[in-house]
Backbone as CSV, one residue per row, in Angstrom:
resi,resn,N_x,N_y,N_z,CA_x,CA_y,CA_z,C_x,C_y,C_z
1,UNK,7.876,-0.016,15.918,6.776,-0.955,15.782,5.499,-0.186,15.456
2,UNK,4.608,-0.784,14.713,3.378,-0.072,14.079,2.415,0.096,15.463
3,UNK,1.279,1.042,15.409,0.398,1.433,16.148,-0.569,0.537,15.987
4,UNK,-1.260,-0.730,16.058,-1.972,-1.824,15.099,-3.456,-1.596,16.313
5,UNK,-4.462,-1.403,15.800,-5.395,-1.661,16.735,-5.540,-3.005,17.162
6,UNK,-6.685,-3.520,17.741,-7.077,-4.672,18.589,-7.028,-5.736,17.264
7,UNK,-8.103,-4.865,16.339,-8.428,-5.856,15.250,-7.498,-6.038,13.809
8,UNK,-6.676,-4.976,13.861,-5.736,-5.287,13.052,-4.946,-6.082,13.703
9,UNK,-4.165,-6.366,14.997,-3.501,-7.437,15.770,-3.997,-8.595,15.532
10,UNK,-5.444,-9.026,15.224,-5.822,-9.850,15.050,-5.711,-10.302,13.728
11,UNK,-5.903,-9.466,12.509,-5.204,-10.449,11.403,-4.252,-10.088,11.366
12,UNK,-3.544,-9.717,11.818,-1.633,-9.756,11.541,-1.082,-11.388,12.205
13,UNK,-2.177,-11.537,13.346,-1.603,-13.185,13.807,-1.797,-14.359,13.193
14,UNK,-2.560,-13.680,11.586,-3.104,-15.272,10.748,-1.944,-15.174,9.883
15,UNK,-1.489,-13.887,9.850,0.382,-14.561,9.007,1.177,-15.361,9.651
16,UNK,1.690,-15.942,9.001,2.690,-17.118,9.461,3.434,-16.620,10.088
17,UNK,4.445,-15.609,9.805,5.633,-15.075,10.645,5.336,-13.242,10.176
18,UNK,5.832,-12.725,11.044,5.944,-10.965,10.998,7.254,-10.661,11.194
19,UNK,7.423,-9.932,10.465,9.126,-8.828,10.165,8.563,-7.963,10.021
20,UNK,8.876,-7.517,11.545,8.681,-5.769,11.242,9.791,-5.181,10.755
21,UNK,9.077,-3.638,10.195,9.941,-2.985,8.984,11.328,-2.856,9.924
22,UNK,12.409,-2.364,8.956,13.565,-1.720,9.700,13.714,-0.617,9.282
23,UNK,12.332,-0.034,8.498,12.083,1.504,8.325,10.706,1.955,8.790
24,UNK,10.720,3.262,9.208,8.984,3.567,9.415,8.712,4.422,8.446
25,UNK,8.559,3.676,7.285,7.423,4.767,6.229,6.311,4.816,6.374
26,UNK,5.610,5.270,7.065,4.577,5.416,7.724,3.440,6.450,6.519
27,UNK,3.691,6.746,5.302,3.075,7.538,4.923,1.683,8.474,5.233
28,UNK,0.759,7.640,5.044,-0.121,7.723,6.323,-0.521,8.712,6.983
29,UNK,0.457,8.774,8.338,0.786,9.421,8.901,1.193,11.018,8.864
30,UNK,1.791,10.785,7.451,2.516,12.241,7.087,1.411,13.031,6.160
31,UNK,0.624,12.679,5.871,-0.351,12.911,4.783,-1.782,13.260,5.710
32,UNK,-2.199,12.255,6.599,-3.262,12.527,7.174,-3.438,14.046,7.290
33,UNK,-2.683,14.821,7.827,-2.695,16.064,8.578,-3.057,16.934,7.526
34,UNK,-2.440,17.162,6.366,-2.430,17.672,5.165,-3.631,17.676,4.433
35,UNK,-4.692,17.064,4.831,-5.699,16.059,3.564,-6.829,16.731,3.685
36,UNK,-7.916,17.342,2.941,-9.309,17.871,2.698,-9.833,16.644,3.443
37,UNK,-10.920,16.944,4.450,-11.733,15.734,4.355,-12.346,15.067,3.399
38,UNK,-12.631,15.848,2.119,-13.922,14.906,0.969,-12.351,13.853,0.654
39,UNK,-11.231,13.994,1.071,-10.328,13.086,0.431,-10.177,11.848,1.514
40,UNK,-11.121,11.604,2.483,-10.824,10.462,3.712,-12.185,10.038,3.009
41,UNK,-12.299,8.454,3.330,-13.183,7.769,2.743,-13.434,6.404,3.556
42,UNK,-14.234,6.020,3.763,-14.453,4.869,4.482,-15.364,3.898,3.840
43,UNK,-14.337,2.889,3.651,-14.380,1.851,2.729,-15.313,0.374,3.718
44,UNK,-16.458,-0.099,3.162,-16.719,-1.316,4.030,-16.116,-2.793,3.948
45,UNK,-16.091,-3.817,4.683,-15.451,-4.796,3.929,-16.098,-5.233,2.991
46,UNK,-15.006,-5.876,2.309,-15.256,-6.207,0.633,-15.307,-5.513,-0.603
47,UNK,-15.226,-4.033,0.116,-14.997,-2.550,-0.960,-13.762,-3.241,-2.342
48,UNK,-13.341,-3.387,-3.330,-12.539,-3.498,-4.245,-11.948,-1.897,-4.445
49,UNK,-11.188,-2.184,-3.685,-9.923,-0.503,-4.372,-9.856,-0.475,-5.456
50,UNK,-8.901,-2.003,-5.727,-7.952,-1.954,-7.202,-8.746,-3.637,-7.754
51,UNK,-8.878,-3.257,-9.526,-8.941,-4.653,-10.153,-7.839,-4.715,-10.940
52,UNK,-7.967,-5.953,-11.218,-6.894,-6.623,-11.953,-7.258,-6.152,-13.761
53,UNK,-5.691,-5.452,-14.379,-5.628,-4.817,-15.644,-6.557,-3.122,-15.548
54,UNK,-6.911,-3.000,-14.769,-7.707,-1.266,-14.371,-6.223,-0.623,-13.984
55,UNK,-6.343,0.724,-14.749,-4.808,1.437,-14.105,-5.441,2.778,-13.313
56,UNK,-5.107,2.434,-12.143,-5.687,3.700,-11.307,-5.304,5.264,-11.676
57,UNK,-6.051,5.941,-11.186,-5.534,7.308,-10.791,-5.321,8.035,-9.782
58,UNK,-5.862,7.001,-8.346,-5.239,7.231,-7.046,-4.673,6.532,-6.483
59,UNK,-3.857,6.983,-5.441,-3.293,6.343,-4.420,-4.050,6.191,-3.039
60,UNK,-4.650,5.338,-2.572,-4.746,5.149,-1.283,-4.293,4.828,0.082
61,UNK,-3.858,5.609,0.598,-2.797,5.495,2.340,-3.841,5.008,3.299
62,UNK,-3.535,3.767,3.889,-4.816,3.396,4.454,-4.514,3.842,6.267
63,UNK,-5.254,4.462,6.588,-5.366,5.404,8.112,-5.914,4.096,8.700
64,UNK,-6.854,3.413,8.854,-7.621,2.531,9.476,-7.880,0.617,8.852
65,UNK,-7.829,-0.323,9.449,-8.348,-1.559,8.694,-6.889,-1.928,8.153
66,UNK,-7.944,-2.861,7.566,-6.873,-3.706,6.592,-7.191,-4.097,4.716
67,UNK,-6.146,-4.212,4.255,-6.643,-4.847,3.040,-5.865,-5.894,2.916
68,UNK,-6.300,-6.564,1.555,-5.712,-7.664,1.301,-5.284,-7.643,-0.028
69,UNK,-4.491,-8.252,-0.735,-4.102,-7.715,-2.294,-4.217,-9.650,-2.389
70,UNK,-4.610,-10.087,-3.323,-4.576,-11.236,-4.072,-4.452,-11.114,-5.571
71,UNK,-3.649,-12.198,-6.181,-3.664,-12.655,-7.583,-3.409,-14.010,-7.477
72,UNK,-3.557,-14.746,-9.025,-3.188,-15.987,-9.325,-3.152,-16.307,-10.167
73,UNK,-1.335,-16.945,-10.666,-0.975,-17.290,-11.701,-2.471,-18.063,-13.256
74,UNK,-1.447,-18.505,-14.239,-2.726,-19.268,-14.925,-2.511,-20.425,-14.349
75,UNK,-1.567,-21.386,-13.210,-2.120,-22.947,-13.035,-3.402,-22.584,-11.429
76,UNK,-3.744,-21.423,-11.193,-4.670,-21.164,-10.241,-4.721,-20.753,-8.654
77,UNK,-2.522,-21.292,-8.752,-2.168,-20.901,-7.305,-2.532,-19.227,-7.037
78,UNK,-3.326,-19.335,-5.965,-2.995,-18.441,-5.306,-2.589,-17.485,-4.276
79,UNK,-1.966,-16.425,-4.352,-1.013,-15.586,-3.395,-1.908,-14.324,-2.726
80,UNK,-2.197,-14.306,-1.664,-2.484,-13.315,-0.547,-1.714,-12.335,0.419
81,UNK,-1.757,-11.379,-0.005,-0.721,-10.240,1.123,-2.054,-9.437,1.984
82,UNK,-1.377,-9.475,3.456,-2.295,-8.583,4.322,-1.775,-7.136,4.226
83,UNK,-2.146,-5.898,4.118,-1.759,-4.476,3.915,-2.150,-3.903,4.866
84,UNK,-1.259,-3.149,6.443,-1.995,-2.566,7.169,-1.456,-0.958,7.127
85,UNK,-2.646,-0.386,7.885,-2.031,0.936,7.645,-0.419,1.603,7.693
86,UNK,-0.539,2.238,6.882,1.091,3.119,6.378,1.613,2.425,4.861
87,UNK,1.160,1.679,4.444,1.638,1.688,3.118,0.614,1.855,2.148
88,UNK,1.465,2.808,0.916,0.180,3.539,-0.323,-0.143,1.779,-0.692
89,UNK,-1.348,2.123,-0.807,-1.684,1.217,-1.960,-2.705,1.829,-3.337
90,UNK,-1.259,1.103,-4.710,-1.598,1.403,-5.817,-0.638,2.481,-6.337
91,UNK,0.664,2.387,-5.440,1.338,3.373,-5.513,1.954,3.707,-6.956
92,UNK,2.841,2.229,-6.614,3.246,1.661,-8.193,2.741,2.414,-9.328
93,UNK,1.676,1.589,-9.680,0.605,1.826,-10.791,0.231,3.021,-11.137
94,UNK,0.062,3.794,-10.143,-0.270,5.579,-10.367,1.006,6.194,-10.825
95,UNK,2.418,5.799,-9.964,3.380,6.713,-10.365,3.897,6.544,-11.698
96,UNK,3.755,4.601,-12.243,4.394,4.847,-13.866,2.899,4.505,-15.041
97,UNK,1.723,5.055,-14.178,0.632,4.740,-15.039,0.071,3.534,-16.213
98,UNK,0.281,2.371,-15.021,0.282,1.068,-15.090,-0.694,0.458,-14.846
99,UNK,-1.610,-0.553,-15.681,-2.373,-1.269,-15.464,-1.822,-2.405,-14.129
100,UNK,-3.096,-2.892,-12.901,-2.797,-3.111,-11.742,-2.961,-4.618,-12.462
101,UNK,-1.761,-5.660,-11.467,-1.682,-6.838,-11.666,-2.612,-7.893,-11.129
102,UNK,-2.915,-7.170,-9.845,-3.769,-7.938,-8.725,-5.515,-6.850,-7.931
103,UNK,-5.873,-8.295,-7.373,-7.030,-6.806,-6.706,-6.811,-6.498,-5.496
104,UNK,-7.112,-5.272,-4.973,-7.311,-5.258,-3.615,-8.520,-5.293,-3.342
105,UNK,-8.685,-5.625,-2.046,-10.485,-5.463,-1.518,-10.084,-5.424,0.385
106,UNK,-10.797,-4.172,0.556,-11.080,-3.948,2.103,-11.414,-5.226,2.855
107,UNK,-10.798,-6.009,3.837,-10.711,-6.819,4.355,-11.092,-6.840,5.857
108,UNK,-11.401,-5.068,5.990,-12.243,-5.041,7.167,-12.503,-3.755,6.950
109,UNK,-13.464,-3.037,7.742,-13.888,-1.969,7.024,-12.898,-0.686,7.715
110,UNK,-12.326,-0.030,6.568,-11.177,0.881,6.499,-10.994,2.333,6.106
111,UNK,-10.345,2.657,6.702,-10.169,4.189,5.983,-9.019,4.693,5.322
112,UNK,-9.321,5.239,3.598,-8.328,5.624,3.701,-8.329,7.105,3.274
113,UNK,-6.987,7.551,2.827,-7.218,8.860,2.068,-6.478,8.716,0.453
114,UNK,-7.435,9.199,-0.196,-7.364,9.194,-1.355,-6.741,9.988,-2.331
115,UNK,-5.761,9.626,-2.910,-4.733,11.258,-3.903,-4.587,10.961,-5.049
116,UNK,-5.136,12.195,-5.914,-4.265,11.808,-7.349,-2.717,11.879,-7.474
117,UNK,-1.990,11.529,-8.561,-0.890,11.509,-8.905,-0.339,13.331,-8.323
118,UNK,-1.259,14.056,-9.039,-1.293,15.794,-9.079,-0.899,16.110,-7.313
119,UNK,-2.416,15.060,-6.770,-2.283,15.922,-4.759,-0.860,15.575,-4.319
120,UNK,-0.684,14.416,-4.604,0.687,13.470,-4.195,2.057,14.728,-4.050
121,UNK,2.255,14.990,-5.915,2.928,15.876,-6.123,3.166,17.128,-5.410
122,UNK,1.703,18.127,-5.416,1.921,18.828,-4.696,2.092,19.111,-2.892
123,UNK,1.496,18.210,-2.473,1.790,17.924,-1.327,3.296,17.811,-1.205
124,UNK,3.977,16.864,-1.953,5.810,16.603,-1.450,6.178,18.379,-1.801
125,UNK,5.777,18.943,-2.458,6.261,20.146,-3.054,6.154,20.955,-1.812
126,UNK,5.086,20.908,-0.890,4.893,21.516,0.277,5.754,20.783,1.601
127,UNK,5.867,19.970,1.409,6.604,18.970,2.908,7.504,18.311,2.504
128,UNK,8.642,19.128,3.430,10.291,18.340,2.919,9.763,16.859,3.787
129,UNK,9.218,16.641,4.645,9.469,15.503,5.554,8.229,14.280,4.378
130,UNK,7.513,14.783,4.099,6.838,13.753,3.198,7.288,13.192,2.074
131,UNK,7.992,14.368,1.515,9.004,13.911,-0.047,10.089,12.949,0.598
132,UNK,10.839,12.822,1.729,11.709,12.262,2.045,11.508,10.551,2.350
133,UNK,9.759,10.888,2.675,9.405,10.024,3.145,8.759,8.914,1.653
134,UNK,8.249,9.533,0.853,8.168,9.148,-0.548,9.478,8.366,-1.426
135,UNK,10.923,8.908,-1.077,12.041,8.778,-1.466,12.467,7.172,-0.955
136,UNK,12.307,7.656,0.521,12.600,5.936,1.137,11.997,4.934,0.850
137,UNK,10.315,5.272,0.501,9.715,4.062,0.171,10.133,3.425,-1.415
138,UNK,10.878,4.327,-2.092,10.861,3.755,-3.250,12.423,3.311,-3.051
139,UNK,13.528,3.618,-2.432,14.516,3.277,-2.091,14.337,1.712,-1.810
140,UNK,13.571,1.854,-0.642,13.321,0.377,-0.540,12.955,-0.671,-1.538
141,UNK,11.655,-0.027,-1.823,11.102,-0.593,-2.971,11.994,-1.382,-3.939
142,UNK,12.965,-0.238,-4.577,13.844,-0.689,-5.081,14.840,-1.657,-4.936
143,UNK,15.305,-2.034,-3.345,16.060,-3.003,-3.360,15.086,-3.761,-2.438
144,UNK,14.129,-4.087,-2.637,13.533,-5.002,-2.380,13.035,-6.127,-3.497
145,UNK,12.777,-5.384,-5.105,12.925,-5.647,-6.358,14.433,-5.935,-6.467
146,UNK,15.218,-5.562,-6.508,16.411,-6.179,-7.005,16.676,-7.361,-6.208
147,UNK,16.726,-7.831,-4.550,17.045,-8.779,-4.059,16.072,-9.973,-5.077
148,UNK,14.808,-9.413,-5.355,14.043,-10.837,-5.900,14.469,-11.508,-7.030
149,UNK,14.932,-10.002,-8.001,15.733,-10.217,-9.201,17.219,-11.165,-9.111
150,UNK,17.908,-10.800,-8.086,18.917,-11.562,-7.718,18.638,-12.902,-7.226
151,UNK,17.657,-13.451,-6.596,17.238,-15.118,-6.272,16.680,-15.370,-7.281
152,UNK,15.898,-14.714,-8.027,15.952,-15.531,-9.634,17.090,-16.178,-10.269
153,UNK,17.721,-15.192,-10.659,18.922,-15.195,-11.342,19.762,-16.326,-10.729
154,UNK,20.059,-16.550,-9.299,20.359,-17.477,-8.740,19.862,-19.035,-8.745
155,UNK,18.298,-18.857,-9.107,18.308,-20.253,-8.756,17.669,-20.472,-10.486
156,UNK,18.140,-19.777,-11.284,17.813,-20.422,-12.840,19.286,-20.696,-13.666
């Protein structure tokens, strides 16, 4: 189970339901220790990480707070995810150098640490336990994309 402060507990209870992981990629975690300070940053709320069609060049592991990622189709619905610390955000987008679909914006005021594609790299190059930990998240990743691909396919 995640380490959630007072106030992250508090918006984690405006989601409807919580599933916690049945992995701890905690990235985060594995990175903090490793990190220059000019690379920790403290974001206020309403900071914009990521815009929509901008293709980043970092990744942000958020140590503190929360974010929120929103988009919306063209009939205007729109979709909200809460992001608490331990998952990159913008990971995606940096690793296949992709314009971002949605925005993020600091949703309370947060910290994270900041990496190029390059620190990312060399960092796993230095820490078997971080590369491993890089591996799972995209493991997942991956069949977390294919299950969606598969309920498509199912219900068309």
């Amino acid at each position: 189970m995640m380490n959630l402060t007072l106030e992250e507990q508090k918006y984690l209870s405006l989601a409807p339901f919580y599933i916690p992981s049945l992995f701890d990629i905690n990235l985060s975690k594995l990175v903090l220790p490793q990190t220059a300070p000019e690379k920790r940053l403290i974001l206020e709320k309403g900071h914009k990480l990521l815009q929509p069609e901008s293709t980043p060049n970092q990744v942000y592991f958020l140590t503190s707070g929360v974010v929120i990622d929103s988009t919306s189709n063209l009939n205007g619905l729109e979709r909200f995810t809460l992001v608490f610390p331990g998952y990159p955000i913008g990971f995606h987008a940096v690793i296949h150098q992709q314009p971002i679909l949605y925005t993020s914006t600091a949703y309370t005021r947060c910290e994270v640490i900041a990496l190029s594609l390059d620190d990312m790299l060399s960092l796993m190059q230095q820490d078997k336990e971080l590369l491993h930990g890089f591996l799972k998240l995209a493991a997942l990743e991956t069949r977390y994309t294919n299950n969606i691909v598969m309920q498509n396919n199912a219900c068309s």
